[in-house]
TIDRENTOR-420993 format. One record per atom (N, C-alpha, C, O): residue in three letters; x, y, z. Coordinates in steps of 0.05 Angstrom, whole numbers, plus 5000, padded with zeros to 4 digits. Layout:
N
alaXYZ;...
END
This chain:
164
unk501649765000;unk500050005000;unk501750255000;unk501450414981;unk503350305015;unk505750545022;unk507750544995;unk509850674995;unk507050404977;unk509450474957;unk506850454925;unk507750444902;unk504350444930;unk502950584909;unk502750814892;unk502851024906;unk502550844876;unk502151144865;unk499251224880;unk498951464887;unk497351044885;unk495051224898;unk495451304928;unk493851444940;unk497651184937;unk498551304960;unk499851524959;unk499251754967;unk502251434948;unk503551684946;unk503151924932;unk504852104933;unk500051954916;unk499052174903;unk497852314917;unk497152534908;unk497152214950;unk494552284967;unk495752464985;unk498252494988;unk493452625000;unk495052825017;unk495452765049;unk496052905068;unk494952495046;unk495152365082;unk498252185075;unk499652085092;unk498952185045;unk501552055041;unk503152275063;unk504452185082;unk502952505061;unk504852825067;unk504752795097;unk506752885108;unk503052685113;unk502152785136;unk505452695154;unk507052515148;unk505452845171;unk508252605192;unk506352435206;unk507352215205;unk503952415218;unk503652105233;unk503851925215;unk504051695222;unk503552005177;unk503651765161;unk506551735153;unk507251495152;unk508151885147;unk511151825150;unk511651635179;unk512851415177;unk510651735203;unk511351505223;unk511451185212;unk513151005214;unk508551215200;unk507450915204;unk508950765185;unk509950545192;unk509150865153;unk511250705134;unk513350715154;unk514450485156;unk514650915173;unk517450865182;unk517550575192;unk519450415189;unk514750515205;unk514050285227;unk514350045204;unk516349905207;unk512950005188;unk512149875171;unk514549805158;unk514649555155;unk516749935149;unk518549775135;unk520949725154;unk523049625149;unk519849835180;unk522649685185;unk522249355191;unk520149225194;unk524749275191;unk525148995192;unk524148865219;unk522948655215;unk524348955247;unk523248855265;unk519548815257;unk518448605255;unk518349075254;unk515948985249;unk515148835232;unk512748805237;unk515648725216;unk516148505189;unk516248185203;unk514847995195;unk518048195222;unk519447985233;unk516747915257;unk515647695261;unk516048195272;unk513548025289;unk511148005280;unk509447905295;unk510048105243;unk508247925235;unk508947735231;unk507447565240;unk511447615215;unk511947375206;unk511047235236;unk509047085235;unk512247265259;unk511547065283;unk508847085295;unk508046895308;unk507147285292;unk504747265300;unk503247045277;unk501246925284;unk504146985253;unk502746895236;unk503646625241;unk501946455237;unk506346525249;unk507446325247;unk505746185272;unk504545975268;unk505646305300;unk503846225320;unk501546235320;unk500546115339;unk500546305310;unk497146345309;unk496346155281;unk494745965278;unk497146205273;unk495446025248;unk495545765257;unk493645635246;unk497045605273;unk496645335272;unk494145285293;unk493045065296;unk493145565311;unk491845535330;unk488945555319;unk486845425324;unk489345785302;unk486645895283;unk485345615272;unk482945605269;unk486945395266;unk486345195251;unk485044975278;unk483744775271;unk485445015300;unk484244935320;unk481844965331;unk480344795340;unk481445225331;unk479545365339;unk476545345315;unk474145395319;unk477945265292;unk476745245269;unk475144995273;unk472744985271;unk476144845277;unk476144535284;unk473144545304;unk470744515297;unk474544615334;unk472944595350;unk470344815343;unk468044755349;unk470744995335;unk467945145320;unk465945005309;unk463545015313;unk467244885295;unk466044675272;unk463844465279;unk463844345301;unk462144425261;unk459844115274;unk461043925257;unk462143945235;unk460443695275;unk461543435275;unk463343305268;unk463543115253;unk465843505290;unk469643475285;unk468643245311;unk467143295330;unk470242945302;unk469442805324;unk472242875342;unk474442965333;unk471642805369;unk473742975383;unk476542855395;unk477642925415;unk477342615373;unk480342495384;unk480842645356;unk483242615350;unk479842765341;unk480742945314;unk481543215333;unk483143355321;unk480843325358;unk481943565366;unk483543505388;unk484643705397;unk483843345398;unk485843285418;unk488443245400;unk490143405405;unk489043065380;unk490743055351;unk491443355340;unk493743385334;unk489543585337;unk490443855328;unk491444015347;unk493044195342;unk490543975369;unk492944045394;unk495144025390;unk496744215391;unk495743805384;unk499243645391;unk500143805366;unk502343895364;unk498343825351;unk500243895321;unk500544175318;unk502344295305;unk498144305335;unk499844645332;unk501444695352;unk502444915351;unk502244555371;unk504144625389;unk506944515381;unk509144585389;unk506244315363;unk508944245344;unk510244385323;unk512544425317;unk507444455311;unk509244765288;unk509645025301;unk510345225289;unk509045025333;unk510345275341;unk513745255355;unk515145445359;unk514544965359;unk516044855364;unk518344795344;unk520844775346;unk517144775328;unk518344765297;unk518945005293;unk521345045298;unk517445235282;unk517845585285;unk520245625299;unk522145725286;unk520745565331;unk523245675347;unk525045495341;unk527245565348;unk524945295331;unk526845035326;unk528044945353;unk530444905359;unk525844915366;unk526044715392;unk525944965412;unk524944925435;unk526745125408;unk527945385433;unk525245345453;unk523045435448;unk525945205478;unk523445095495;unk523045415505;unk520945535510;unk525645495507;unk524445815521;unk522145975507;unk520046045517;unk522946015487;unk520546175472;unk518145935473;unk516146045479;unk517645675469;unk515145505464;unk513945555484;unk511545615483;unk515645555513;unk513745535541;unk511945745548;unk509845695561;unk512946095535;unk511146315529;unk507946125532;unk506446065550;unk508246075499;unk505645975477;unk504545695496;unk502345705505;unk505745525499;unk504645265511;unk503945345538;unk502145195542;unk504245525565;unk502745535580;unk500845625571;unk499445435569;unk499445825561;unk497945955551;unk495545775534;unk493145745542;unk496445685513;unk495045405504;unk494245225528;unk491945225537;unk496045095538;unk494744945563;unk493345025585;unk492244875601;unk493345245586;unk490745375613;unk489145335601;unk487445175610;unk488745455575;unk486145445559;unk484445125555;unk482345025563;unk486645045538;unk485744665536;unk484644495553;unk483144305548;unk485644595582;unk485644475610;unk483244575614;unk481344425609;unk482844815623;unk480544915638;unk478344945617;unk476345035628;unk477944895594;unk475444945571;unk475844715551;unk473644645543;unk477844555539;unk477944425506;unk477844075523;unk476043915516;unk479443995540;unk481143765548;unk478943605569;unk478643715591;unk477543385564;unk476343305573;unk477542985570;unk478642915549;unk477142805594;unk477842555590;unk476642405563;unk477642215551;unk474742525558;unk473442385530;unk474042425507;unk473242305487;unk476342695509;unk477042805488;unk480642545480;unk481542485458;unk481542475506;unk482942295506;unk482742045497;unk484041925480;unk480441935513;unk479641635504;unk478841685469;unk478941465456;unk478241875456;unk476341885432;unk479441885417;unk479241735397;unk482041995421;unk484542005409;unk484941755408;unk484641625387;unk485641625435;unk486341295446;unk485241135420;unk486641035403;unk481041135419;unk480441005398;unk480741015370;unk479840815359;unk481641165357;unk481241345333;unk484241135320;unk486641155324;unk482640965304;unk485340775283;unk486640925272;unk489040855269;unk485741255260;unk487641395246;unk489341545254;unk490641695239;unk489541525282;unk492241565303;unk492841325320;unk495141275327;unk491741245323;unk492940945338;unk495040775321;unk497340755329;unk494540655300;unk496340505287;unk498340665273;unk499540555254;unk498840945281;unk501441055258;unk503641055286;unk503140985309;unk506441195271;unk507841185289;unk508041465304;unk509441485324;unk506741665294;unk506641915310;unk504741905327;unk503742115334;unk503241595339;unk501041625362;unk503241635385;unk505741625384;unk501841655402;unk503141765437;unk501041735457;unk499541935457;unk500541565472;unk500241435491;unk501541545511;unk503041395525;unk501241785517;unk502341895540;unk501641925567;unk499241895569;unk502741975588;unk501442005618;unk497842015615;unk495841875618;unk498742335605;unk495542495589;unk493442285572;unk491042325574;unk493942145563;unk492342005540;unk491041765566;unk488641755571;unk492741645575;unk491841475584;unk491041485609;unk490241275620;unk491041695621;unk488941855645;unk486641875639;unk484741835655;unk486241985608;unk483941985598;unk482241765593;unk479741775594;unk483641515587;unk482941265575;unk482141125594;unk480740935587;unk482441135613;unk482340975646;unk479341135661;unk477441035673;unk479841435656;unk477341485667;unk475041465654;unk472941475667;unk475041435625;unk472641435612;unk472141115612;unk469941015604;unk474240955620;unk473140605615;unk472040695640;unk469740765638;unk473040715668;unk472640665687;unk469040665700;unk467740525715;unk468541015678;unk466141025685;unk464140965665;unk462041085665;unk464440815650;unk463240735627;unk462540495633;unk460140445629;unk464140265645;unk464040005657;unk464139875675;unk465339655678;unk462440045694;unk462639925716;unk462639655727;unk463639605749;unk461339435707;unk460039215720;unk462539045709;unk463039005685;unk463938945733;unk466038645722;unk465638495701;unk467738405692;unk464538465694;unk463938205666;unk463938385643;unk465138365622;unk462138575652;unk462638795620;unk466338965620;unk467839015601;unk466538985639;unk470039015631;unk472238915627;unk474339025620;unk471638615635;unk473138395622;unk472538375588;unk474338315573;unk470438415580;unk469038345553;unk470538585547;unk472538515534;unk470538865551;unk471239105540;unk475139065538;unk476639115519;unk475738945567;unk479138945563;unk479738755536;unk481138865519;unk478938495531;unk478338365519;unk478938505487;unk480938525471;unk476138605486;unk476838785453;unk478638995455;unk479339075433;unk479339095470;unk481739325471;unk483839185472;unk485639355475;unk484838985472;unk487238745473;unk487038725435;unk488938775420;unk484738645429;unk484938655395;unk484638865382;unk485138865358;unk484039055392;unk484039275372;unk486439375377;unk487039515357;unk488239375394;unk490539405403;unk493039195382;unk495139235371;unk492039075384;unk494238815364;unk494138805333;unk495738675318;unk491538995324;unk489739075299;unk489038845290;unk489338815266;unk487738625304;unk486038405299;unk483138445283;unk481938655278;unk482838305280;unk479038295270;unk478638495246;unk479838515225;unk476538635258;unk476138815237;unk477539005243;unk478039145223;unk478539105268;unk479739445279;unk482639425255;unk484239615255;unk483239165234;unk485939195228;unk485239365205;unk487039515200;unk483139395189;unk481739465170;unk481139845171;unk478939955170;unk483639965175;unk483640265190;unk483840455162;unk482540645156;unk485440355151;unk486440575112;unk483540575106;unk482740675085;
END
């Protein structure tokens, strides 16, 4: 916009608060913190999109979690100092509003993260997976029958092998 002819033909081109603002505008620092506001936010925008959305089933948003906190991770190229900024911030939020044990167990079940090798079964996952069997099955015989098929869908037996 600042290097148009219809800019620079105009009489707010002349003004000094608009000389400020191109000053702002080309310099290289301001350049550099859109590039990073865009580089952090967009993977989140794509989250928020998600969970906006009707009928994102929800081991699909527990999965877009991990993955925008990975391309912000990616962005600093590991620099945990700058990630930890962005990841507390994400995690209050996730924790106290997105992150529900069901949102775990629904990851846990989901063949199209379970059988690759970027699944993760982590502390987190399987806190989740324990409380939603727990209260889902109460009665002994039905959670033997339930451990049972989670032993084969686990081994990709039966039909759960049938995931592509």
């Amino acid at each position: 916009m600042f290097v148009s002819d219809a800019w620079l033909g105009s009489t707010y081109s002349k003004r000094p608060e608009a000389e400020k603002i191109v000053c702002i505008v080309f310099d290289e620092g301001f350049t550099k913190s859109g590039e990073e506001l865009t580089a952090v936010t967009e993977p989140l925008v794509r989250v928020l999109r998600m969970v906006d959305g009707e009928g994102m089933p929800m081991g699909f948003i527990y999965e877009a979690m991990d993955r925008a906190k990975e391309a912000i991770s990616h962005y600093y190229r590991g620099n945990t100092r700058k990630c930890e900024i962005f990841w507390r911030i994400i995690d209050r939020r996730w924790t106290n509003q997105l992150h529900q044990p069901i949102h775990a167990f629904a990851y846990f079940l989901n063949p199209k993260f379970y059988f690759f090798d970027s699944f993760r079964a982590d502390e987190e996952v399987m806190a989740g997976v324990i409380t939603c069997f727990d209260k889902m099955t109460p009665d002994p015989e039905l959670r033997d029958k339930v451990l049972d098929e989670l032993e084969i869908y686990k081994s990709a037996e039966g039909d759960s092998s049938h995931h592509n």
